[in-house]
Residue, then its C-alpha position, 0 to 999 in steps of 0.5 A: x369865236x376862235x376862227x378855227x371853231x367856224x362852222x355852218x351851226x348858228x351860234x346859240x345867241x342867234x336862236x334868242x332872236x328868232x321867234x318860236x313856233x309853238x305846238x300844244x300837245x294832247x298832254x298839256x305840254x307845249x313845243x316850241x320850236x326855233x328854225x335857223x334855216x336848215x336848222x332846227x331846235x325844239x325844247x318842251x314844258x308846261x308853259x309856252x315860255x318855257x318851251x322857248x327856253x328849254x329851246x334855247x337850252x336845246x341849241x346850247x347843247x346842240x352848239x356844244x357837239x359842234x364846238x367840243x370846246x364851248x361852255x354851256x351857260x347853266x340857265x339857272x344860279x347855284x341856289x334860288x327859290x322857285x316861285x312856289x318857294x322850293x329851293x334848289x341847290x347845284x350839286x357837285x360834279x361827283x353827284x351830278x353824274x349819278x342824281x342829276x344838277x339840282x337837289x330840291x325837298x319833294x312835298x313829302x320833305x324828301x329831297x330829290x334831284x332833277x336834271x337842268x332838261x327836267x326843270x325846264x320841262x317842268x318851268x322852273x323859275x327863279x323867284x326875281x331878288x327884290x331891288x330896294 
């Protein structure tokens, strides 16, 4: 970290330590919930693990407002195969800012986009590559 970015916000590794509390909503959503004292970062999704990581992701941005320069880490490849067998592709930065990060074919074959907090709602997964 560049010493003239020091602030009181925890760096986003930090949170990867810390154990979540979890909340299930009335609509079968979990919250999970990650407490650096006096900080706080929440993320939602269908799956508690999810939920985590959607937390996780939560802190990055967070870290971002504090450290303008800071890259966030895309939690996901440019192109993967989910574990129902839909694949998802980066758009370019043009299209990002009008349809979202990842374009995927909906179950009618249309294609559609879905923004990185939209997947992580939805827990979307990369399928883990095979090591032969």
């Amino acid at each position: 970290m560049d010493i003239n970015e020091r602030s009181a916000y925890p760096h986003p590794g930090d949170f990867k330590v810390m154990r979540p509390e979890y909340l299930e909503q009335e609509d079968g959503y979990f919250v999970a919930s990650i407490t650096i004292t006096p900080f706080k970062v929440t993320g939602k999704s269908s799956t508690k693990a999810g939920a985590r990581r959607a937390a996780l992701y939560a802190a990055e941005q967070t870290y971002k407002e504090y450290h303008p320069s800071y890259r966030i880490m895309n939690p996901y490849p440019s192109e993967f195969i989910d574990q129902e067998g839909q694949t998802w592709k980066l758009l370019s930065p043009l299209q990002r800012e009008k349809l979202g990060d990842y374009s995927f074919t909906d179950a009618e074959g249309e294609e559609d986009s879905a923004d990185i907090d939209q997947m992580l709602m939805w827990d979307v997964r990369p399928v883990k590559a095979e090591v032969a």
